[in-house]
Each structure stands twice: as C-alpha cells, then as structure tokens.
Backbone bond lengths (Angstrom), bond angles and torsions (degrees), N, CA, C in turn:
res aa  C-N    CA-C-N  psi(-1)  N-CA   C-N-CA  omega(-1)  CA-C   N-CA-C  phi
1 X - - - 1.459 - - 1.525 109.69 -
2 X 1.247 100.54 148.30 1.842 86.54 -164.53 2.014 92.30 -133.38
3 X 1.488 89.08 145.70 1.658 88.26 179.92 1.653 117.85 -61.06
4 X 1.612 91.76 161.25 1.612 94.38 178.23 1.242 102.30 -79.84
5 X 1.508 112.62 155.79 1.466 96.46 158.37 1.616 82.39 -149.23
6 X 2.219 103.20 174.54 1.661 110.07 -178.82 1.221 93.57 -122.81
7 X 1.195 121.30 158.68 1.033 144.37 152.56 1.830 121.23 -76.22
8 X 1.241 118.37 133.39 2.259 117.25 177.91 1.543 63.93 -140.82
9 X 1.912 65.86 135.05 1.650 104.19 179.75 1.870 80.85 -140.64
10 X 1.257 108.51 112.48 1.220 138.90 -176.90 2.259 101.40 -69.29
11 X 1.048 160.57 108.15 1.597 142.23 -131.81 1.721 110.16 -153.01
12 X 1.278 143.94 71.29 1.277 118.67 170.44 1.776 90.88 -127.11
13 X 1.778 79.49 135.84 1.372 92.82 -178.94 1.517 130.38 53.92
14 X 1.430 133.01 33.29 1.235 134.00 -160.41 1.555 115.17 -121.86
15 X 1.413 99.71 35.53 1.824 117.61 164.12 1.515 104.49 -17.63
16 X 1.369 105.32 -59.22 1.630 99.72 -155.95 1.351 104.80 -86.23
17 X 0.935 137.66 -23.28 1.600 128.81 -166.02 2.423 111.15 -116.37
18 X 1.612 79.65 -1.17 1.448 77.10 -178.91 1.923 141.19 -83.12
19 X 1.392 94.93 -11.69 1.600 117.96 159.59 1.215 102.30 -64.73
20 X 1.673 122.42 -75.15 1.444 122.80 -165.64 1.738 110.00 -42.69
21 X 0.959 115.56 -30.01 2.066 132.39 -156.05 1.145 74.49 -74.08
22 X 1.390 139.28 -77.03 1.565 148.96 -170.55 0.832 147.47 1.04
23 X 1.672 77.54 -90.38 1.715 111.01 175.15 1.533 102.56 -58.74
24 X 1.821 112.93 -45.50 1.453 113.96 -175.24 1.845 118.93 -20.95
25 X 1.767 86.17 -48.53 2.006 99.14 -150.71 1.341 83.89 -97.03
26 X 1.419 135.44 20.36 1.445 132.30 168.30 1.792 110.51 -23.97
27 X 1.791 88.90 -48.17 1.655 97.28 -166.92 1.917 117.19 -63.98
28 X 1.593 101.61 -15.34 1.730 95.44 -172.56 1.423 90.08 -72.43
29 X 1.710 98.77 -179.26 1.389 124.83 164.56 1.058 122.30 -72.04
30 X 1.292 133.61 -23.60 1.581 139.57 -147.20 1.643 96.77 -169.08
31 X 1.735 113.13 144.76 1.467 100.08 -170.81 1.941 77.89 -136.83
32 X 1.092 134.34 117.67 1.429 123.05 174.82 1.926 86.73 -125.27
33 X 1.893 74.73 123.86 1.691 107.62 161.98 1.333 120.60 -108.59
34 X 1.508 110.19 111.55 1.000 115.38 -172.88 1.878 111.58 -101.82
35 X 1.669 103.28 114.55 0.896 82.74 -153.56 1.902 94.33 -119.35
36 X 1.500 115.39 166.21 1.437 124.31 -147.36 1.795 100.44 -135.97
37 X 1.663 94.88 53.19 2.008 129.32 155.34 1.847 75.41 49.86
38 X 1.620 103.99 57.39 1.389 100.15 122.98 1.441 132.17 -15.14
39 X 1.407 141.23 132.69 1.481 140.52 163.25 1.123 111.49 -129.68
40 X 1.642 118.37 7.75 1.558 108.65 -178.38 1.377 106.23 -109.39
41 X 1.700 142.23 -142.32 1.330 123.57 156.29 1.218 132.75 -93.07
42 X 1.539 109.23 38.92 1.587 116.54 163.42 1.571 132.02 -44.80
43 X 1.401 120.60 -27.00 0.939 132.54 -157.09 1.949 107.02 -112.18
44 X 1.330 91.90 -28.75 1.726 106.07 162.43 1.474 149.88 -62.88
45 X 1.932 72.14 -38.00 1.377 97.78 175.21 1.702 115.76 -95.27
46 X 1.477 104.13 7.86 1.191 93.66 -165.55 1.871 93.41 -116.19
47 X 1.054 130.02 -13.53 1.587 139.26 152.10 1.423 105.32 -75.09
48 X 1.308 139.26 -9.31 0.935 122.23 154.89 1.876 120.25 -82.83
49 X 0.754 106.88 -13.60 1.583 106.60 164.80 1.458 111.39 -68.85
50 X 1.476 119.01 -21.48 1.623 107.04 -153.15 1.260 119.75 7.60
51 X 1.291 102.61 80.36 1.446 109.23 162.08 2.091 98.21 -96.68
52 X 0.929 114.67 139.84 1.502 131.07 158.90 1.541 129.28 -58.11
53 X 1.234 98.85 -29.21 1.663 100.27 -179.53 1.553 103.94 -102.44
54 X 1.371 135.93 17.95 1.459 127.09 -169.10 2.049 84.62 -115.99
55 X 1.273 78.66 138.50 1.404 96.01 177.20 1.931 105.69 -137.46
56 X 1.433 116.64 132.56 1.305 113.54 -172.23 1.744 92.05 -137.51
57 X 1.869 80.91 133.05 1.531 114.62 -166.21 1.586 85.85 -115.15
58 X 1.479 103.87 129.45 1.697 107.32 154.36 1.824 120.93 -88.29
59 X 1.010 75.76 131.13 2.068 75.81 -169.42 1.527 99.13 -146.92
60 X 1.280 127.00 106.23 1.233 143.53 161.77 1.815 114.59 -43.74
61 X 1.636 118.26 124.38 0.792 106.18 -161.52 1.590 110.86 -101.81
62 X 1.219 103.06 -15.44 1.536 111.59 165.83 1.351 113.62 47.84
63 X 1.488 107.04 35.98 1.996 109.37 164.01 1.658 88.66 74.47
64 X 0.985 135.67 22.26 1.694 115.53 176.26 2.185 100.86 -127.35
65 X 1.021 98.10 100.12 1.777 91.87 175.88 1.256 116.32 -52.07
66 X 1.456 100.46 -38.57 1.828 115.20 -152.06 1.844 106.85 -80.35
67 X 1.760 92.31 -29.99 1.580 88.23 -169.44 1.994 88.88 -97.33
68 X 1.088 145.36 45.52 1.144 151.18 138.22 1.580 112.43 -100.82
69 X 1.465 105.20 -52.18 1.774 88.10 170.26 0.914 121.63 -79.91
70 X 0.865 153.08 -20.71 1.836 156.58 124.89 1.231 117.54 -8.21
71 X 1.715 105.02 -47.02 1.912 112.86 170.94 1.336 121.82 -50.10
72 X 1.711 90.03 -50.51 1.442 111.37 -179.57 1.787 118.29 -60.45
73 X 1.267 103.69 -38.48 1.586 101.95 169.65 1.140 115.67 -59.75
74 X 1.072 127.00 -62.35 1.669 138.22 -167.88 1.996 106.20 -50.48
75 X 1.585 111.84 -18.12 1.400 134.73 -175.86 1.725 99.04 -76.22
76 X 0.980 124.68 -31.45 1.055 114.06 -168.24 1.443 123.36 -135.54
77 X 1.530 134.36 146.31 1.020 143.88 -149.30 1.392 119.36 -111.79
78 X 1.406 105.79 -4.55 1.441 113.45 -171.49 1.475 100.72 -96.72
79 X 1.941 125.33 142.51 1.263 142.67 173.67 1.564 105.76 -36.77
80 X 1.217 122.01 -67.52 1.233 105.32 163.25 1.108 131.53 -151.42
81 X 1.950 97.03 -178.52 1.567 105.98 -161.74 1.727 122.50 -119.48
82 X 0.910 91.53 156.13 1.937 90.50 176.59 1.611 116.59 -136.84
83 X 1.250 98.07 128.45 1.360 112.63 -155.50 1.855 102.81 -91.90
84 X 1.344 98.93 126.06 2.060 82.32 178.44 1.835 93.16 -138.40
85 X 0.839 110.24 120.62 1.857 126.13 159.58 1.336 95.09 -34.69
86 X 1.694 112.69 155.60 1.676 115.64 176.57 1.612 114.90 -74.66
87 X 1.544 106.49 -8.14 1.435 130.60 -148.67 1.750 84.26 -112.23
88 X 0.689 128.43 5.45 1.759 118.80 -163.44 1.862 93.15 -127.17
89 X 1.661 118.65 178.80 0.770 129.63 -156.07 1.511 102.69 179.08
90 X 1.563 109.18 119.97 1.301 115.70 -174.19 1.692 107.05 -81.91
91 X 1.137 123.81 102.95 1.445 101.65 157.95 1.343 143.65 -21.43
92 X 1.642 117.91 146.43 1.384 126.30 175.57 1.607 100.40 -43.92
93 X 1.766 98.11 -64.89 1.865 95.92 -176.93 1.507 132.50 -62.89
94 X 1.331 91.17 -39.42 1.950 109.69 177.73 2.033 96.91 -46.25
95 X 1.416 116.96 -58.73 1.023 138.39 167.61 1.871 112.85 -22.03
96 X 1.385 98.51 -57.11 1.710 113.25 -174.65 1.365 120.82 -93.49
97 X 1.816 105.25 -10.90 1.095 92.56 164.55 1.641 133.17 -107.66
98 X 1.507 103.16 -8.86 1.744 119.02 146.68 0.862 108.54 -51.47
99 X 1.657 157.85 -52.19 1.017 144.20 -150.12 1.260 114.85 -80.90
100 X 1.864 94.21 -37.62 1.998 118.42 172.65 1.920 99.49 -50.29
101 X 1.235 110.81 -55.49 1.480 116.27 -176.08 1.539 131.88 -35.79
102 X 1.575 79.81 -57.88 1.818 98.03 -169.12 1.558 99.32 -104.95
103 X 1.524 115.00 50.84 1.201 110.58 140.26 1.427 127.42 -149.60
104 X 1.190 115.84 -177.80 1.735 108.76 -132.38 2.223 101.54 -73.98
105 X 1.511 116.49 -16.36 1.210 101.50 155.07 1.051 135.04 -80.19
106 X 1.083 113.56 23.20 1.697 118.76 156.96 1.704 99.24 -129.23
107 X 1.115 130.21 36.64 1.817 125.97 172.83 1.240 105.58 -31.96
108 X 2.158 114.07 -69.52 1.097 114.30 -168.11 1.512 120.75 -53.65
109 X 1.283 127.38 -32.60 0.948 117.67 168.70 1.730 129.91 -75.83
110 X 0.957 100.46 -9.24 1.716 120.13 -178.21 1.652 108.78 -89.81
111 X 1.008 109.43 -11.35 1.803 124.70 -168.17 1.772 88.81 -124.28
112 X 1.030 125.03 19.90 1.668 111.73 178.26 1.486 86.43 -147.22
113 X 1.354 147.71 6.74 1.334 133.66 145.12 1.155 113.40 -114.74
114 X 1.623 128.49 158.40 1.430 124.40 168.21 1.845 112.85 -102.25
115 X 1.580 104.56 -16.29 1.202 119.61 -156.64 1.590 107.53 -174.33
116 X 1.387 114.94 130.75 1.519 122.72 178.82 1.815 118.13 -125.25
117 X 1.480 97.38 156.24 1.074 105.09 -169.92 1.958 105.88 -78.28
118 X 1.147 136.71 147.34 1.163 147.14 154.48 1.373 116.74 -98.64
119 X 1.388 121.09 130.64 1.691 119.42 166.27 1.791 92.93 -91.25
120 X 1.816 79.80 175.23 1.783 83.78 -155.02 1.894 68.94 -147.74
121 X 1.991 97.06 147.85 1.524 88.72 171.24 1.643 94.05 -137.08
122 X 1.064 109.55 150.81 1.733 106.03 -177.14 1.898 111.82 -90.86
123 X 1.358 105.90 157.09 1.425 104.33 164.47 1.286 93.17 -148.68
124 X 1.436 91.29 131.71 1.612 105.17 -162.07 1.455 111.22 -136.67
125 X 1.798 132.72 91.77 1.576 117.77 -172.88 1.532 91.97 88.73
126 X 1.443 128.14 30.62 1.281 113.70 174.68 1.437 118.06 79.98
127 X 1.261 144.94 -5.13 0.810 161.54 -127.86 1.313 108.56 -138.21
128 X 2.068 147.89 150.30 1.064 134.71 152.91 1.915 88.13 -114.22
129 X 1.586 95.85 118.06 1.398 103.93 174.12 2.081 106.56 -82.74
130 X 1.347 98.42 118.48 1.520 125.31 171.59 1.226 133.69 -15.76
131 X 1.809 100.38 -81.26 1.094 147.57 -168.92 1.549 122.61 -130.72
132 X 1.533 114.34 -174.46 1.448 118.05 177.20 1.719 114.31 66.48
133 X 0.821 145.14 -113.17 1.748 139.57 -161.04 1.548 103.88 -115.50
134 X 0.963 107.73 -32.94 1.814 115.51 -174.00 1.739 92.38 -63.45
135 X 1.480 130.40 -38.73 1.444 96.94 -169.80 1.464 113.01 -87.27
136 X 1.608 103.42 123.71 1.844 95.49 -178.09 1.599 92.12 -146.48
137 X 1.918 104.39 163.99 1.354 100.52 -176.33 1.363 89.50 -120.37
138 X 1.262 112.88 133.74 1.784 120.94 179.24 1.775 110.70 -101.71
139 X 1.292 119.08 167.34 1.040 145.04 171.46 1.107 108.42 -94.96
140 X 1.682 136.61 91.12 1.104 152.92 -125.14 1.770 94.53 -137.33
141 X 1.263 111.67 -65.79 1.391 130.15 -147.41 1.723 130.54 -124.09
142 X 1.062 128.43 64.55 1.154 138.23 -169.96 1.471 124.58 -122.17
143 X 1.034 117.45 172.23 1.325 133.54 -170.73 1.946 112.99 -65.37
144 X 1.185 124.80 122.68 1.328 118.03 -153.40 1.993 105.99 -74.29
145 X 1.025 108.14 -12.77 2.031 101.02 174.16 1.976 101.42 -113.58
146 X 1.169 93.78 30.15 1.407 87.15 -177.86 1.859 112.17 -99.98
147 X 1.085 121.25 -2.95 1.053 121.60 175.12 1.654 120.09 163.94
148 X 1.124 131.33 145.39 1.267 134.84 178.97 1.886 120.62 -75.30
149 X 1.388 115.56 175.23 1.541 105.31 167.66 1.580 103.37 -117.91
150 X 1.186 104.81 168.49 1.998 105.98 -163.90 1.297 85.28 -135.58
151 X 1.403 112.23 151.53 1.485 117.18 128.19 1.492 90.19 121.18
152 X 1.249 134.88 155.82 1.581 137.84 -158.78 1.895 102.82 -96.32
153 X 0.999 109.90 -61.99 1.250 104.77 153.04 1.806 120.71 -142.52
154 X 1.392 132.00 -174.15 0.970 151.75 -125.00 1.987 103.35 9.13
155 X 1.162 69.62 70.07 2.003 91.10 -170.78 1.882 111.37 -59.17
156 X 0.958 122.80 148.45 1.195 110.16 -175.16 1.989 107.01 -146.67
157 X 1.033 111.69 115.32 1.969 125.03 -179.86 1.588 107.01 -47.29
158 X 0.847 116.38 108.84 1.130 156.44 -162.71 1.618 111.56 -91.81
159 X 1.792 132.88 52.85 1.201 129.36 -143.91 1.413 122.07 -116.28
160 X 1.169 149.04 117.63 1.353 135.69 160.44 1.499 128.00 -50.71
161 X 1.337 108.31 134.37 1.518 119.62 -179.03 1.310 121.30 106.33
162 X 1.488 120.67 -157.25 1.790 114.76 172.27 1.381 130.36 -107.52
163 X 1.636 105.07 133.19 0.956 109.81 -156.56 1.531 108.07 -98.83
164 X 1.614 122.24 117.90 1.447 119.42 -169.48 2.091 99.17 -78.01
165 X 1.384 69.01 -160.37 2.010 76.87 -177.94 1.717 91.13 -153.42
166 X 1.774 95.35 113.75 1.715 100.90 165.51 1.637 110.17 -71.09
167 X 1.551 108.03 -175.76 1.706 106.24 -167.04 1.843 79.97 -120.34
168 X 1.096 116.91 -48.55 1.917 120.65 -169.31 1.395 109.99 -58.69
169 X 1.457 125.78 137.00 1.460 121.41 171.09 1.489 121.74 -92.18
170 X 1.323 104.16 -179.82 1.295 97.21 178.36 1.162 92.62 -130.27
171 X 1.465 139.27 145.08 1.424 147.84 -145.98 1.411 95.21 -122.96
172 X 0.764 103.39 144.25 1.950 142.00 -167.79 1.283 113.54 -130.40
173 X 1.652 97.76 104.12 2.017 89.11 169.96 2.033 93.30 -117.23
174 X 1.155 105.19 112.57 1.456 123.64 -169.07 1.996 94.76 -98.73
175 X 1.443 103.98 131.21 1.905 89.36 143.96 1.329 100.71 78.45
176 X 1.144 148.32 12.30 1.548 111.88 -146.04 1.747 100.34 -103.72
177 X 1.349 105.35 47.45 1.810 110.49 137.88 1.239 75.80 -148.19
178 X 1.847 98.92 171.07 1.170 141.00 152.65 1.489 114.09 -37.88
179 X 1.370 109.49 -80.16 1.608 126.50 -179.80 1.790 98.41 -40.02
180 X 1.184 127.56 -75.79 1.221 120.21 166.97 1.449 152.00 -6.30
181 X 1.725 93.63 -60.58 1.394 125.36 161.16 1.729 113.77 -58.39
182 X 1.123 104.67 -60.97 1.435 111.42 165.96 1.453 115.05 -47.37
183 X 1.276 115.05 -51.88 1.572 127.69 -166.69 2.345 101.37 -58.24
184 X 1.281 79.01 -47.85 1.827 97.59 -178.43 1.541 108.72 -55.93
185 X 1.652 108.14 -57.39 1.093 106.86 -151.09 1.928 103.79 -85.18
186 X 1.085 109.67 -2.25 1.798 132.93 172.72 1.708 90.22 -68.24
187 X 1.057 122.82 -56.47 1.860 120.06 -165.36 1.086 92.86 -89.57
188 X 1.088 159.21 -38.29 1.407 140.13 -155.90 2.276 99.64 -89.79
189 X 1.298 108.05 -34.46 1.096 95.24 175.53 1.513 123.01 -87.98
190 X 0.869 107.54 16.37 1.732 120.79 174.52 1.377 94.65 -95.40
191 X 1.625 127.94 -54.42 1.503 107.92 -169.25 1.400 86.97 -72.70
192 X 1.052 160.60 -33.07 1.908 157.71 -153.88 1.652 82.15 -54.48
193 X 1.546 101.19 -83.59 1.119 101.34 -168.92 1.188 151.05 -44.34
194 X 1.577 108.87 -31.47 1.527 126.28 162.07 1.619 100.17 -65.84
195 X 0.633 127.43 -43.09 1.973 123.53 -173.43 1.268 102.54 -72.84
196 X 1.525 126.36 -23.88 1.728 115.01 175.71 1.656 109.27 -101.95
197 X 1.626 109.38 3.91 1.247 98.39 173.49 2.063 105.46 -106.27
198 X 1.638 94.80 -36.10 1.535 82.10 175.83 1.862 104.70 -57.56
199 X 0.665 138.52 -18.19 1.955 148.65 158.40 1.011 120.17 -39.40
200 X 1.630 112.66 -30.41 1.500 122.62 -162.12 1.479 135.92 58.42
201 X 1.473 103.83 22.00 1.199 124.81 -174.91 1.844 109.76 -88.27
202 X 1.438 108.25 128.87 1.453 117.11 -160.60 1.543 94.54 -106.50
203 X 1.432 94.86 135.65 1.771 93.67 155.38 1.490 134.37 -119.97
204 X 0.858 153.71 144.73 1.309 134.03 173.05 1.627 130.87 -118.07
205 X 1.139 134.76 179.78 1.313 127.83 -162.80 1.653 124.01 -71.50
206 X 1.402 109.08 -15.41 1.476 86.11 157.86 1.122 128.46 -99.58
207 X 1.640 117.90 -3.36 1.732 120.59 139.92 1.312 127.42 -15.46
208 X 1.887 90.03 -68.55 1.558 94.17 -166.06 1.362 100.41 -85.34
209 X 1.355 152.16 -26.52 1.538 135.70 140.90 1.580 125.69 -38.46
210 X 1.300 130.14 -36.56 1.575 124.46 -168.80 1.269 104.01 -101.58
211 X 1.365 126.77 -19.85 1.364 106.87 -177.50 1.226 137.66 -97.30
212 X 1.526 94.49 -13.48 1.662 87.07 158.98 1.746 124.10 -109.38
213 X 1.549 109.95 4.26 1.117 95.81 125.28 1.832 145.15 -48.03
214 X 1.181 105.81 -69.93 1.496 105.35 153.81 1.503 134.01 -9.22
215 X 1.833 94.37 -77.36 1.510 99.10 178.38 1.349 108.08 -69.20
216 X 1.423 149.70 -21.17 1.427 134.05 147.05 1.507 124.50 -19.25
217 X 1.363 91.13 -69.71 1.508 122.90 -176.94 1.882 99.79 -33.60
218 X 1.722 95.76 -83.04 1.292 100.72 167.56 1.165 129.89 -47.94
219 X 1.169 120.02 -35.54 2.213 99.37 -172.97 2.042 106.78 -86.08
220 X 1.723 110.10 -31.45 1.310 112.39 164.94 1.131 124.96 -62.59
221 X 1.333 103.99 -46.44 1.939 95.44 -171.03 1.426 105.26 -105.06
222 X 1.827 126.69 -44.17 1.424 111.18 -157.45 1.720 98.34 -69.95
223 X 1.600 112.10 -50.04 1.305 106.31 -163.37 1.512 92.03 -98.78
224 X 1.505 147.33 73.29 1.091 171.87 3.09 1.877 88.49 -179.81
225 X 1.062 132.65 43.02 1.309 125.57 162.08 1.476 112.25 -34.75
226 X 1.338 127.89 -39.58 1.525 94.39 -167.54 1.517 116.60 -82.00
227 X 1.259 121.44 10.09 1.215 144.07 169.41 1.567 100.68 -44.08
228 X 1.030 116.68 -57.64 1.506 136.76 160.19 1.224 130.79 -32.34
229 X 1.542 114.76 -17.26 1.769 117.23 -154.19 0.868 117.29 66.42
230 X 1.459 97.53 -141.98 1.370 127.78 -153.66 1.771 100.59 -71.11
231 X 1.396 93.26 -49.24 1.385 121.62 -168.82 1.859 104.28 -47.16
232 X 1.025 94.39 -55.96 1.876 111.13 167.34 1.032 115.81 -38.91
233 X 1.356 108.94 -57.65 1.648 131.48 -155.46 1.835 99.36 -70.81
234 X 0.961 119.89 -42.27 1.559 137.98 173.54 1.341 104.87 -67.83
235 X 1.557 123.75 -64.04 1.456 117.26 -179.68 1.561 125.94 -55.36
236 X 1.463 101.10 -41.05 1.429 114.41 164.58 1.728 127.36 -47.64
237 X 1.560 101.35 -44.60 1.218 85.98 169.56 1.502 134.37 -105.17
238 X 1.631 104.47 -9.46 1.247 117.98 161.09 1.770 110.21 -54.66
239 X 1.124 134.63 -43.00 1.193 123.67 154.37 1.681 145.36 -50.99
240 X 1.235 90.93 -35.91 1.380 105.65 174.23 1.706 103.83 -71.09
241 X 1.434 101.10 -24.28 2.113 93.37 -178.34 1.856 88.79 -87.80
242 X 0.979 136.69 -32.53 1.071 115.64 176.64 1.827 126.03 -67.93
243 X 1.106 102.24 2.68 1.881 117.69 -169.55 2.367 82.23 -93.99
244 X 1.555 98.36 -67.98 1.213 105.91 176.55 1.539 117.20 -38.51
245 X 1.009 105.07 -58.99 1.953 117.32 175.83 1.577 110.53 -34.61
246 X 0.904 99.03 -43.05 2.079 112.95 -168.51 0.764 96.09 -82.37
247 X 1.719 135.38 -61.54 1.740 121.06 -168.83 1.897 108.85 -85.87
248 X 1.262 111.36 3.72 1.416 107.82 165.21 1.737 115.00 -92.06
249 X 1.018 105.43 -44.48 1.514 117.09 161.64 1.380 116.32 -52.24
250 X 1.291 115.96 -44.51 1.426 121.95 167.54 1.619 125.03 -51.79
251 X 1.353 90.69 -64.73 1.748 111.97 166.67 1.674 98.21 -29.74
252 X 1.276 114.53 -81.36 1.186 121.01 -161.09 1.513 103.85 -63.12
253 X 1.288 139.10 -70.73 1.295 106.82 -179.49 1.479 135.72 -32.71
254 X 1.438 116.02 -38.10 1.346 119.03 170.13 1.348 123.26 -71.57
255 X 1.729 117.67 13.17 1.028 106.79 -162.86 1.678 105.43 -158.02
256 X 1.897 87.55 10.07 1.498 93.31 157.98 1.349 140.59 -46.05
C-alpha cells in the first residue's frame, strides 16, 4: 500500500505550460491548482483534460509565494505533498521513483525522511543549460505537518527532520524569450525588495556595483556557465541584472 500524496501546482496565467505540469503528477492522488484569477486560458485548458483528481482553488497571491503554498497545504489532507511550478515538469523517472519511496517496501526508508531534496535542470531557448546557477536541488516533497514555507518570494520549505536527496529531475522550462525573462525577473524583484526593506535591511552603492559583478563572476567562470554558450553567456548576465535590480530598488526605497 503506498502513501497518498497531492500534488500544488502554484497557476497564474500559464495556458501554455499548464497541461504538460499535469499530466506530469498524473501519478499523485490529488493534483490541487491553485490558481491566482487567471485571465488567459489557464482555466480552459485545464477542464479540458478532465482529469478527476485536479481540483482548482482561487487564492490571490498578493506578492507573497510562501503564504500561497502554505494555502495550498492547509487544502489538503493527504501525508504528503509535492510541490511543482506551472513551468516545471515531473519526470518520467522522478515520477517512478516517488512512487518507489512512499511505499511500504521501502517503510524504513520512508520513516527516516520527512522531506527530500529534488534536482531541477533548466531548458532555456531550446537548450538544457549545464552549469552556472540553473543547477540547484530544491525541497520539492515532504511530509504535509512537517514544516511551513517562509520568505516572500524565492520562498523556500522550511521543515523538521531528515532531509533525503532524490537522483531524477524535474525539468524546468523558465523564460523562454528574452522579453519575458526580463518581464519576470522586473516582478519578482520588486517583491525581493519590499521584503528586504520591510527587514530594514540597507544597501549601499558598492553593493549595487560589486555584486553583480561577483555573481557573474561566479555562475560564468566558478560554476563554469560559459560551458553553456551563448545560452550561458545571456543567463549569466541576465542574472547578475537581477542581483543589481533588488539592491537598486532597495537603495531607492530607503532613500525615497
């Protein structure tokens, strides 16, 4: 007998990538989309699957990540949950080997974690970028009273107990224009910034000059982004203006 677990699929506006997200977690028990008054055909396309186990909650996200996935926990009743972006996609394997986990021939091992790490790999422009910032392993999948998520955005679960590490990824298609990327990374550093200024956290100008120099430095050369091309060469520094964005935004609020 193998545990239940749900799937939160986090949802605004994600016509194009929201079937694929789906179908992925086909394998949970429960798929809750929480979704944040969609206006495009998010909501069309997702009754057109009739799938039976997808259930969609409107929940305003009001600039807070953490208190939307948090919503989403409190939604559901099953031990546990797995968290996938509308933009993400559980693997065929990632898929077979949760299922391997949370059931009862592997107990001991299911009773010695509360929550595991997932790697995540990006494809970005057609592309699966390598190296540099894109490779990270997230906290995806855990036990539903085991801990909360913090932080306004690039929010992170917050869990008691041990945390294993899966081997399968879960695929990430982030950005995939330019204009986009830009468009994304403009809203996400506005809530950054409001969350490090309600903090009271000050920055000053050779902050916002050295550090994204820095993080260049690091995602191109230490963790070898240009390994990547072109593709690198773009991600690399499109990130580094998003490091700048937050402590310039910052600056200025504190200095309205």
């Amino acid at each position: 007998m193998s545990h239940q677990i749900t799937a939160i699929i986090l949802a605004k506006n994600e016509e194009k990538h929201i079937a694929r997200c789906i179908k992925s977690v086909a394998f949970c028990d429960e798929i809750l989309v929480i979704n944040d008054n969609s206006t495009d055909g998010t909501i069309r396309t997702i009754n057109e699957l009739a799938n039976k186990k997808v259930k969609v909650i409107t929940h305003l996200l009001n600039d807070n990540f953490s208190q939307a996935r948090n919503f989403g926990l409190g939604k559901t009743q099953n031990e546990w949950v797995l968290f996938v972006d509308a933009d993400e996609e559980v693997s065929e394997s990632l898929a077979f080997e949760i299922s391997n986990v949370l059931t009862n021939w592997t107990n001991r091992i299911e009773n010695e974690y509360t929550g595991f790490l997932i790697p995540r790999v990006d494809f970005i422009w057609g592309k699966q970028l390598k190296y540099g910032e894109s490779r990270r392993k997230l906290l995806r999948l855990a036990k539903k009273n085991s801990g909360n998520w913090v932080g306004l955005v690039h929010e992170k679960w917050k869990i008691q107990g041990r945390i294993g590490l899966l081997r399968n990824p879960i695929i990430h298609y982030p950005h995939q224009t330019v204009e986009e990327f830009l468009k994304e990374i403009n809203f996400y550093t506005d809530i950054r910034a409001q969350e490090l200024y309600i903090k009271r956290i000050k920055t000053y100008w050779w902050a916002i000059v050295s550090y994204p120099i820095v993080k260049f430095i690091i995602n191109y050369f230490v963790k070898r982004g240009l390994l990547d091309g072109i593709s690198g060469l773009v991600f690399a520094i499109i990130m580094s203006f998003h490091s700048f964005l937050v402590r310039g935004k910052l600056w200025l609020r504190n200095n309205k």
